[in-house]
Every structure is written in C-alpha cells, then in structure tokens.
C-alpha positions in Angstrom: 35.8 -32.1 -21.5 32.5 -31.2 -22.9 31.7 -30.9 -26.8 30.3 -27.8 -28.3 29.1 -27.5 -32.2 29.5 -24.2 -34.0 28.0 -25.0 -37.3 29.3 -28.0 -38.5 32.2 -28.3 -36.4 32.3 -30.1 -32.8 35.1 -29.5 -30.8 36.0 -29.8 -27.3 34.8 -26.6 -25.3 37.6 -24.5 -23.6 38.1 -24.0 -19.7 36.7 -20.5 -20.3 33.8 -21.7 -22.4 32.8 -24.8 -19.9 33.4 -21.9 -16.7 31.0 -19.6 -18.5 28.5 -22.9 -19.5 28.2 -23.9 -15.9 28.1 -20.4 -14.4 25.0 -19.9 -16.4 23.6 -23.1 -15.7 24.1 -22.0 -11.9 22.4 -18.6 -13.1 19.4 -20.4 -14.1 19.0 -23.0 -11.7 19.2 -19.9 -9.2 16.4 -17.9 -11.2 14.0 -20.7 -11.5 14.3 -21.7 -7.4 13.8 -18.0 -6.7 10.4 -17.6 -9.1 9.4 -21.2 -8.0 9.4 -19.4 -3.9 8.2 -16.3 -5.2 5.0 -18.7 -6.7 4.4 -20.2 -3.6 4.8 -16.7 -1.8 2.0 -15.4 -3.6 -0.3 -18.8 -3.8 -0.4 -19.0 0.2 -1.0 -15.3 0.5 -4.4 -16.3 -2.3 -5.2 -19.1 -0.3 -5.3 -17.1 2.8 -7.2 -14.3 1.4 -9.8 -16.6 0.2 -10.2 -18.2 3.4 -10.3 -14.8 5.5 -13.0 -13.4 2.8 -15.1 -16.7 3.7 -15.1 -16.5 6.8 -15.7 -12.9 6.9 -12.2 -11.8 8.9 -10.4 -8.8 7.9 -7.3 -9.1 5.2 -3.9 -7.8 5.8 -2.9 -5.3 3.0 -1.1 -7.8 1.5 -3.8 -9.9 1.0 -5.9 -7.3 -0.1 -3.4 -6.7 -3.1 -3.2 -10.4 -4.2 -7.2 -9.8 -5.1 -7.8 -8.7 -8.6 -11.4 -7.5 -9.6 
C-alpha cells in the first residue's frame, strides 16, 4: 500500500484513495499525450506553411490560420 501525509501524519492510503490517485495519474498522463499530438499537429501544419510560402504554392486554409501577422 502507498503512504499519504496529511499534516504530520503518514498513514497508509485507502483502496478509495489509491483508485482515485491512479485514476488521476491516468487523467494526466492522458492530457499530456493528447497536448504533446495536438503540438506536433500544429508544428507540421507551420512547417508546411513555411515551405509552401517559399516556394510560392498556395496554402490550404488551415495553413493559412496557423500564420499570425
């Protein structure tokens, strides 16, 4: 069983607590992977803007949004 301290005291943590630790845990680890994809998402569609505006091709709308002036 996992320790928890409340204050002073340090106890061992209760099924309920240790459930509700790990299924925040799970919570997090699922909200950093998804703004880690959403990161990437949105450096590709950069890097392919740049590279269209170099070489002079049209951008998709999407593209077009990522460019801030």
């Amino acid at each position: 069983m996992a320790k928890i301290q409340i204050n002073d005291e340090v106890r061992d943590m209760t099924a309920a607590e240790e459930a509700q630790r790990q299924a925040d845990l799970d919570a997090r680890a699922t909200q950093i992977s998804n703004y880690l994809s959403e990161k990437e998402t949105k450096d590709n569609l950069k890097a392919s803007a740049k590279a269209k505006l170099i070489a002079g091709e049209a951008l998709t709308e999407a593209e077009a949004d990522t460019i801030v002036l």
